[in-house]
C-alpha positions in Angstrom: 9.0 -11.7 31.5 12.0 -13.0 29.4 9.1 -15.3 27.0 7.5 -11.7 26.8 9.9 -9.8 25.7 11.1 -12.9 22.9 7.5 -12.2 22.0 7.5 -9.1 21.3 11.0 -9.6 19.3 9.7 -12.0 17.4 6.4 -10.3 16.9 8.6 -7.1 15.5 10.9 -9.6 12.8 7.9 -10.9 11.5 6.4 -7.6 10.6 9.5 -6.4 8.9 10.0 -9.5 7.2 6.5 -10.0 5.9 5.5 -10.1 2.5 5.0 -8.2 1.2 8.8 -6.4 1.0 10.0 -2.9 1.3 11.4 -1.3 -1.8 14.9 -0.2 -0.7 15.2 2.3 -4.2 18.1 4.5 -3.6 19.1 7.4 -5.5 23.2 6.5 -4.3 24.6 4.1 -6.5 25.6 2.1 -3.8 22.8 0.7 -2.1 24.3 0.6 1.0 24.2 4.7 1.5 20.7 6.2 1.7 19.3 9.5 0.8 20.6 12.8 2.6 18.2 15.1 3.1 20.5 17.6 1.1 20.1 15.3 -2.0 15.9 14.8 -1.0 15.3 18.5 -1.1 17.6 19.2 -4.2 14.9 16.8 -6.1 12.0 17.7 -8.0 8.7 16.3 -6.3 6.9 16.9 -9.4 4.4 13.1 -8.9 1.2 13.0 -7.3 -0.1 10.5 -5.2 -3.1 10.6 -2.6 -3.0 8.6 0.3 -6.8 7.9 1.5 -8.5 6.3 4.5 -11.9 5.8 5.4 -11.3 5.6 9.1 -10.1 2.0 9.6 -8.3 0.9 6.0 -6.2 3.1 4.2 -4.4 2.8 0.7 -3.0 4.7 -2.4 -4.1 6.3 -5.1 -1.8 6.6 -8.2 -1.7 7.9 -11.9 -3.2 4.8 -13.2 -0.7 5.3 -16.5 2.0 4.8 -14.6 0.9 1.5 -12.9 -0.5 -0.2 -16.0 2.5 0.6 -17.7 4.3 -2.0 -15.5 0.9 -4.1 -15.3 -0.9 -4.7 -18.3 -3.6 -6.4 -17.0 -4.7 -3.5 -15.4 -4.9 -1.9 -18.8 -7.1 -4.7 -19.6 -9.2 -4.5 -17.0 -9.7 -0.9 -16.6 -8.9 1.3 -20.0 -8.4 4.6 -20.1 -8.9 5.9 -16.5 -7.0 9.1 -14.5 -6.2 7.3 -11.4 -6.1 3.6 -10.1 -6.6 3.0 -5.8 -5.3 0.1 -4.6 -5.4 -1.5 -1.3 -4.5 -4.6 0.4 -5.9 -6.8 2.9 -7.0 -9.9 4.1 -8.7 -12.2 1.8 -11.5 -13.2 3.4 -12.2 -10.4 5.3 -11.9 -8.2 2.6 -14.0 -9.7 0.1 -17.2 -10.8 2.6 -20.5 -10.1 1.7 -21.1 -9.9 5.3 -18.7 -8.7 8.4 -18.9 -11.2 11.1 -17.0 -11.6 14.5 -15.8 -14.9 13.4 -14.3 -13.2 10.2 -12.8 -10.3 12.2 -11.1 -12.3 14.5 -9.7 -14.9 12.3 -8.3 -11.9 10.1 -6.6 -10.9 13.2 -5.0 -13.8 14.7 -5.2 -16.5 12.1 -2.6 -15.7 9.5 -4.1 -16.0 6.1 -4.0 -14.8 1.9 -4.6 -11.3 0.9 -6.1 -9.5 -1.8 -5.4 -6.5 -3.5 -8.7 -4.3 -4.1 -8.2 -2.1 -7.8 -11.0 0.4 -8.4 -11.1 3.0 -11.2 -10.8 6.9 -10.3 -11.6 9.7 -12.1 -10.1 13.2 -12.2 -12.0 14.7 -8.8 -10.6 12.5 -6.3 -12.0 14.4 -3.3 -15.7 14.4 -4.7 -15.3 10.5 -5.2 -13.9 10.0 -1.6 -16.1 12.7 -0.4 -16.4 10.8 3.2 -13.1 9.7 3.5 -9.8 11.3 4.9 -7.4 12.0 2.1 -3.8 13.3 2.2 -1.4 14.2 -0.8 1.7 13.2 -1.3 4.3 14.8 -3.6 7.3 12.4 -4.9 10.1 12.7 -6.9 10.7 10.4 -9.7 12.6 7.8 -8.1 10.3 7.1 -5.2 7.2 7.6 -7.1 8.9 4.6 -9.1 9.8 3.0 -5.6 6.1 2.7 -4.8 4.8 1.7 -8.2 7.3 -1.0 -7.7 6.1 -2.1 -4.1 2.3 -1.9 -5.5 3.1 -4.1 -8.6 4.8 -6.6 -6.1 1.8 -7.1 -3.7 -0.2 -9.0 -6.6 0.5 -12.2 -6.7 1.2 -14.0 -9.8 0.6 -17.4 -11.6 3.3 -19.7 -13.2 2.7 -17.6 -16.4 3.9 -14.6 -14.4 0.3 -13.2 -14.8 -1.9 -11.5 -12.0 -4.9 -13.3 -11.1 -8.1 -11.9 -11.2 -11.1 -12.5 -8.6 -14.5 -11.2 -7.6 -15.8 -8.0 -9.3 -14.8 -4.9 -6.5 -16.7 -3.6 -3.3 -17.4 -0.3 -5.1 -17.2 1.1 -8.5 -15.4 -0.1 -11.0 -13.4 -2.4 -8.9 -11.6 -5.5 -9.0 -10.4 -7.7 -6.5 -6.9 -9.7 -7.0 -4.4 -12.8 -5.5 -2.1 -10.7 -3.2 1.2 -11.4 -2.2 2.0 -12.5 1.4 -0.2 -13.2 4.3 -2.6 -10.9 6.8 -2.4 -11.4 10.4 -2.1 -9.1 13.3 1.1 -7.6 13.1 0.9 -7.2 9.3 -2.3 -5.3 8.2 -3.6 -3.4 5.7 -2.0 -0.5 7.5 0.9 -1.7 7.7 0.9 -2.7 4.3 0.3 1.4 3.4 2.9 1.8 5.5 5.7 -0.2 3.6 4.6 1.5 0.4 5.5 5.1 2.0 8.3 4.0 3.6 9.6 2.7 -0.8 8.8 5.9 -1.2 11.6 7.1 0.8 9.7 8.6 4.0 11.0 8.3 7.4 8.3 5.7 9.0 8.6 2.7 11.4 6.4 0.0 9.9 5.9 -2.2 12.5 3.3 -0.5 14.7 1.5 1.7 11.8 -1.6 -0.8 12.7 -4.0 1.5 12.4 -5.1 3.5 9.5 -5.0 7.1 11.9 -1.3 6.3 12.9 -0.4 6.0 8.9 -2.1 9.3 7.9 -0.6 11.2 11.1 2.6 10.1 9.5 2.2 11.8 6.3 0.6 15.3 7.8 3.9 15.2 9.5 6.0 14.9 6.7 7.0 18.2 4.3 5.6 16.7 1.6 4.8 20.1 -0.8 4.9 19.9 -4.6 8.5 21.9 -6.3 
């Protein structure tokens, strides 16, 4: 029982501790005092981001401007294009021509590297993800930044400080990239989602959002209208 319990413990530290981090961005400036809601609602939640799953991976989709104004790779990459998604996950796993059981389950329990999945998105976001589940989500300035910050620190980068590039996408004009930090059970895709909402300042425990359904019940639950 007691080895059970240290477990779990150690199970929940490793999660919260995983790369890769939580953006603590506060609006106070001392970072020591968060957010009141009085000072949340008095805020203009004027920036747009989609959150989108297709049932068992879930990930963001953001005014690509914004994140290849921090990244110019992406510019690079991509050009001129409304909206970027991005997502995380396991580097094998992810990229695999073919799904097998002995991929799945080394995903799982064998930590190992990530990737971060670009793909280019124009202006009708629910016609392109026309068989997915997608949620919006209205920020204002400071967390929108938050999150742009915790997306541009998921890729990893080279001793030139550059992102590094890997196989063309899984769909569309897509990209796959070197992530930053490890995949394993207890640090997921959805869990990775689920550190970029809570940069962006919403009230979510990261540790068991394993699951893409448990992310996007989060956000449905959140007020999360446009001022």
């Amino acid at each position: 029982m007691k080895y059970g319990v240290l477990f779990c413990v150690f199970m929940l530290m490793a999660a919260c501790s995983s790369k890769p981090y939580v953006i603590n961005y506060q609006h106070s400036n001392n970072p020591h005092v968060e957010k009141s809601n009085l000072v949340r609602a008095s805020l203009k939640r004027s920036y747009v981001v989609y959150l989108v799953s297709n049932g068992w991976h879930s990930g963001f989709v953001v005014p690509a401007k914004e994140l290849q104004s921090k990244m110019p790779a992406l510019v690079e990459r991509f050009g001129e294009t409304p909206y970027l998604e991005i997502g995380w996950g396991d580097k094998g796993f992810y990229q695999a021509k073919e799904i097998t059981t002995g991929i799945t389950l080394k995903a799982i329990f064998w930590p190992s590297g990530s990737v971060v999945h670009v793909v280019a998105v124009p202006d009708d976001i629910e016609n392109f993800f026309s068989g997915s589940d997608i949620e919006k989500l209205c920020l204002d300035e400071q967390d929108f930044q938050s999150l742009i910050h915790f997306i541009s620190h998921s890729f990893a980068r080279n001793k030139q400080e550059e992102v590094v590039s890997l196989k063309q996408g899984i769909y569309g004009d897509s990209q796959f990239y070197e992530g930053e930090g490890d995949y394993y059970m207890m640090n997921t895709c959805n869990s990775w989602t689920a550190k970029g909402l809570k940069s962006a300042g919403l009230d979510i425990f990261v540790t068991f959002k394993l699951t893409a359904d448990s992310v996007m019940r989060t956000v449905k639950g959140n007020n999360n209208s446009c001022l």
